[in-house]
C-alpha positions as CSV (number, residue, x, y, z in Angstrom):
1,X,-40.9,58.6,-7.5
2,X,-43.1,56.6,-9.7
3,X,-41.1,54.0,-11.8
4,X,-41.8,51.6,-14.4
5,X,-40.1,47.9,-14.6
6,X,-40.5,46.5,-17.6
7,X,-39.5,43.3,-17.6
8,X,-40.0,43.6,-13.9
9,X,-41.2,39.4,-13.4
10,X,-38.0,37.7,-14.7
11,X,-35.0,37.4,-12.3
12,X,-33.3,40.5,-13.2
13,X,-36.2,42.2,-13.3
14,X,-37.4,40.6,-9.6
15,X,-33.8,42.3,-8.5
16,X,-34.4,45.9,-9.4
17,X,-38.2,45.8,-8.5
18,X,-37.0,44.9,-5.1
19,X,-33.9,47.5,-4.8
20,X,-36.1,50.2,-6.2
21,X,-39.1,49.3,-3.3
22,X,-36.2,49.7,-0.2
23,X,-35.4,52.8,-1.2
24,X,-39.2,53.9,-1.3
25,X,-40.1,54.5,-5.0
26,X,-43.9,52.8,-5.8
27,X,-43.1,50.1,-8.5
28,X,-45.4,49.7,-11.4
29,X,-44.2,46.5,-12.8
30,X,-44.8,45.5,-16.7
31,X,-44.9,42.5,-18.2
32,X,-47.0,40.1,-20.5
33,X,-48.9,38.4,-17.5
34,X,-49.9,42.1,-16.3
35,X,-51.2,43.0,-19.4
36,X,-48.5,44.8,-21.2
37,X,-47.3,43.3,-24.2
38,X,-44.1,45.1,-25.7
39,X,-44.8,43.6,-28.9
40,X,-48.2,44.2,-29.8
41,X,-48.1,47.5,-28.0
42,X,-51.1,46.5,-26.5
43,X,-51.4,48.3,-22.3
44,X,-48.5,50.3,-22.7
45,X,-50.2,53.9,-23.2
46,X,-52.5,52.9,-20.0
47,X,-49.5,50.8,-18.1
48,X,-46.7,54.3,-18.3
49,X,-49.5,56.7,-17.2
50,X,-48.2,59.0,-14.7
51,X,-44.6,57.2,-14.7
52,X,-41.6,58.9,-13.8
53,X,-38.8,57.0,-14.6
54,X,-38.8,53.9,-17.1
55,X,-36.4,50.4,-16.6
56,X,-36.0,48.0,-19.6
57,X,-34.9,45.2,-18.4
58,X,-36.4,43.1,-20.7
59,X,-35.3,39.7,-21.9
60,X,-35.9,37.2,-24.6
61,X,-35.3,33.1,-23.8
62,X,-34.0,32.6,-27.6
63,X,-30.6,31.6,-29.1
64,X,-32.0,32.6,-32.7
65,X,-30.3,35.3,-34.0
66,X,-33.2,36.5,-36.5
67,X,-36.1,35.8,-33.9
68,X,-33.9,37.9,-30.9
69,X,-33.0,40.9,-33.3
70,X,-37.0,41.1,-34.8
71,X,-37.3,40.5,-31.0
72,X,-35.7,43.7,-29.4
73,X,-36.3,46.2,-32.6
74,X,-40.0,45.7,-32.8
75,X,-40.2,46.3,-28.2
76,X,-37.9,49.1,-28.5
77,X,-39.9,50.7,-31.0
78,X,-42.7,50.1,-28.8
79,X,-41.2,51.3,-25.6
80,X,-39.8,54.1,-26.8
81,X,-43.5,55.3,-29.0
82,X,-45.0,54.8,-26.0
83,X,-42.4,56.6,-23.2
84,X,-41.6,59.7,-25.1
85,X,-42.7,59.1,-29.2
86,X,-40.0,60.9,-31.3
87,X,-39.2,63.5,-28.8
88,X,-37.2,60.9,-26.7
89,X,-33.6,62.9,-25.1
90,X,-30.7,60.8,-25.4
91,X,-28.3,63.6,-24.3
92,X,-25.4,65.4,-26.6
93,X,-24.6,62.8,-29.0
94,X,-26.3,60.2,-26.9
95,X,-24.3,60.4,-24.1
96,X,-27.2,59.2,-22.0
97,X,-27.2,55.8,-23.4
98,X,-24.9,53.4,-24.5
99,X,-23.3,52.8,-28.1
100,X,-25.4,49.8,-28.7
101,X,-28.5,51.1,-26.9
102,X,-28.1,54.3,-28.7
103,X,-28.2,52.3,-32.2
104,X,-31.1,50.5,-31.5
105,X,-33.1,53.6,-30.5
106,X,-32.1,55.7,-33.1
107,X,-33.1,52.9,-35.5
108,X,-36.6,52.7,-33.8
109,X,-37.2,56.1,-33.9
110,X,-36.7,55.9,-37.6
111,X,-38.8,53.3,-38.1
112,X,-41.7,55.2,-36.0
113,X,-41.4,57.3,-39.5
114,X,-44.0,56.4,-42.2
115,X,-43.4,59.5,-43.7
116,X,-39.6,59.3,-45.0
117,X,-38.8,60.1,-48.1
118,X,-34.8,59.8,-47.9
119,X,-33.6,57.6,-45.5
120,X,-29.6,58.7,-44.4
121,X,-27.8,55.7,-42.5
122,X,-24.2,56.2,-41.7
123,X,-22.6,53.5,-40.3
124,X,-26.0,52.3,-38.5
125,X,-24.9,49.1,-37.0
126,X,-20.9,49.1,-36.8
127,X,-19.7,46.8,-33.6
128,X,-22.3,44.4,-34.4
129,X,-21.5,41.0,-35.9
130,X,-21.7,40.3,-39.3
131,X,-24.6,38.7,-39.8
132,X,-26.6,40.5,-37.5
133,X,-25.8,43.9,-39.5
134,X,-27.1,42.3,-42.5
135,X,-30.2,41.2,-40.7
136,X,-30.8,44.8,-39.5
137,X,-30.1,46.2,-42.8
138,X,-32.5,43.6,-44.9
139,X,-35.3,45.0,-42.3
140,X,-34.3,48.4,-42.6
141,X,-35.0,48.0,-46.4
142,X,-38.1,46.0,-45.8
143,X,-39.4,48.8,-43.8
144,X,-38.7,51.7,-46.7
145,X,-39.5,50.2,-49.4
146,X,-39.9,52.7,-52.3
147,X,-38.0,54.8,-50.2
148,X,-34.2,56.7,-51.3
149,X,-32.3,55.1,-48.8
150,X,-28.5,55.8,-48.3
151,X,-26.2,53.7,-46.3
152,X,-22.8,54.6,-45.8
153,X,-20.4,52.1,-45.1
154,X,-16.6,50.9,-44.7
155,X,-18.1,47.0,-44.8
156,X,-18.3,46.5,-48.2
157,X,-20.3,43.4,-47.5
158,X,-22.8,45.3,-46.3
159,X,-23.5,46.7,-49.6
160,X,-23.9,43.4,-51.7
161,X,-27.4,43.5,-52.0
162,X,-28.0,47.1,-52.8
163,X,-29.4,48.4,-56.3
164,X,-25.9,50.7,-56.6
165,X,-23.0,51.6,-54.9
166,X,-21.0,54.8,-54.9
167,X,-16.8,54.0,-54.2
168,X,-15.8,57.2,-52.4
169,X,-11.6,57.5,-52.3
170,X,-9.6,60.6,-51.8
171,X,-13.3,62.5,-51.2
172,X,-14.2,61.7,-54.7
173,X,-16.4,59.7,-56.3
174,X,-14.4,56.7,-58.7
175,X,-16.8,54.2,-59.0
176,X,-20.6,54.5,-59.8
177,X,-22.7,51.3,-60.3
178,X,-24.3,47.8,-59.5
179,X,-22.3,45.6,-57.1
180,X,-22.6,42.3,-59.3
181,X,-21.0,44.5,-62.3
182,X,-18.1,46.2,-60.1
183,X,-17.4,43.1,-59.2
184,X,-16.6,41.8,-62.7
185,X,-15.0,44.7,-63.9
186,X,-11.2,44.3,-64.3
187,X,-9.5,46.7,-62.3
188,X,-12.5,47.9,-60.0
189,X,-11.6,49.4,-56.7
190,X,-14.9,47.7,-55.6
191,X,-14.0,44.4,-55.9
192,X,-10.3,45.2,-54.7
193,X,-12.0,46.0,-52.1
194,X,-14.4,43.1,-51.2
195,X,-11.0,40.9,-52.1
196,X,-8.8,42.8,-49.4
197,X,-11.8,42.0,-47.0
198,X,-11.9,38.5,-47.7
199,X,-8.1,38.1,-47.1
200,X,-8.3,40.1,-44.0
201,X,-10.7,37.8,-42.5
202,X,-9.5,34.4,-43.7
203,X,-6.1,35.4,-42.3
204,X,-7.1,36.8,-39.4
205,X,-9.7,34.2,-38.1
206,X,-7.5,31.1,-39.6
207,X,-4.6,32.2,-37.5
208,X,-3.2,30.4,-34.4
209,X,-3.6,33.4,-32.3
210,X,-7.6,32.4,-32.8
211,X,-9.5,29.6,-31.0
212,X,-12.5,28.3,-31.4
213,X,-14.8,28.3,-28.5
214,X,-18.1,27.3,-27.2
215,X,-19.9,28.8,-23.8
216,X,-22.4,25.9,-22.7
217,X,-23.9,26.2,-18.9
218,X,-22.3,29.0,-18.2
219,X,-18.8,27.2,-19.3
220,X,-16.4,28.0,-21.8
221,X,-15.0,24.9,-23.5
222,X,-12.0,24.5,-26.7
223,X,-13.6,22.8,-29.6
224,X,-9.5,22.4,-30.9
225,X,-8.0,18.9,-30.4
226,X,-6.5,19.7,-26.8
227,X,-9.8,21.3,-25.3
228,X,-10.1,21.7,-21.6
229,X,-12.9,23.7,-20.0
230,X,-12.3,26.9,-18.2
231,X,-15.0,28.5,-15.8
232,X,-16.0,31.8,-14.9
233,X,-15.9,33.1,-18.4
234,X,-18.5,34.6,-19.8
235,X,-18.8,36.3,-23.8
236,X,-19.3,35.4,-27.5
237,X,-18.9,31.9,-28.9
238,X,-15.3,32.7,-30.5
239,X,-13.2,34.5,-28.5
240,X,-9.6,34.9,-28.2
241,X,-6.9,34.3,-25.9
242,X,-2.9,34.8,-26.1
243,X,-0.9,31.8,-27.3
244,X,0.6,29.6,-24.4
């Protein structure tokens, strides 16, 4: 079998090339410094001819959050052009990929669309952080401009900067406008809304169930007043532990 590694020079990369050469498959490795570049698109056509199987195992040496997302969507979109264009099987409801992988293609394939007229995003980014859904969603708009676009959310942060916003309660519509003006309007299940989100939040990340912490070499240190480092963990900057 004939696979493609892209990604193939960096360690992990180095670590499946290997694996996949002792069990006998021929290797066609990809990577800027073989002439593939997953950004500009530039050798992949020639690079997956005659591939059988394809590995992403790409990385990005960045701690930015804007330059790692812009990063990922714009290779993806690449890659997966490139593999199989829009024709790409994911399996029943994408159960050959995982949740987060299975966002990020489904996004690239949409943006592989010049054509859309009405763009339909349900819930496009949920388990991502905060920020980083906002990020997608400012690109995603960026992308269709002068297109209908429809997002449908349960963040209602997500929906500040959009032209209008439908409320939706009890399968009904009850609220029908601009988010600045919900948000001023006495009484508006909107901004009761946004409130109960904010509370939420606040109490839930200002609680002493929460701790701050910082991963640094591979470490994971307390930033509170009685920090002590603890190896072998691994994970987001805040996480959460049980109270002594």
């Amino acid at each position: 079998m004939k696979v493609a590694v892209v990604g193939g020079t960096g360690l992990t990369g180095g670590h499946v090339v290997t694996q996949l050469r002792a069990g006998g498959h021929e290797v066609a490795i990809l990577a800027r410094s073989r002439g593939v570049d997953l950004i500009t698109g530039s050798g992949l056509d020639t690079a997956l001819a005659g591939i059988d199987v394809t590995i992403d195992v790409t990385s990005l040496t960045s701690i930015k959050r804007k330059e790692s997302v812009n990063f990922f969507i714009t290779a993806g979109s690449n890659l997966l052009a490139a593999v199989y264009g829009l024709q790409a099987s994911l399996g029943e409801s994408g159960c050959k990929v995982s949740g987060g992988e299975g966002q990020r293609l489904r996004l690239a394939r949409g943006f592989l669309r010049r054509d859309a007229r009405l763009v339909i995003l349900d819930e496009p980014f949920r388990g991502l952080e905060r920020e980083r859904r906002r990020e997608l969603l400012r690109r995603a708009r960026a992308r269709w401009q002068g297109v209908t676009m429809i997002v449908i959310s349960h963040d209602v942060s997500d929906t500040a900067e959009f032209d209008r916003v439908l409320v939706v309660d009890g399968g009904a519509i009850v609220e029908d406008g601009h988010p600045s003006v919900l948000m001023r309007t006495p009484g508006s299940r909107y901004r009761a809304l946004a409130d109960a989100d904010v509370e939420v939040r606040r109490g839930m990340f200002t609680g002493t169930d929460w701790r701050r912490m910082r991963l640094d070499g591979g470490r994971l240190h307390r930033t509170d007043a009685n920090a002590r480092a603890t190896d072998g963990i691994s994970g987001a900057d805040e996480a959460r532990d049980a109270p002594p």
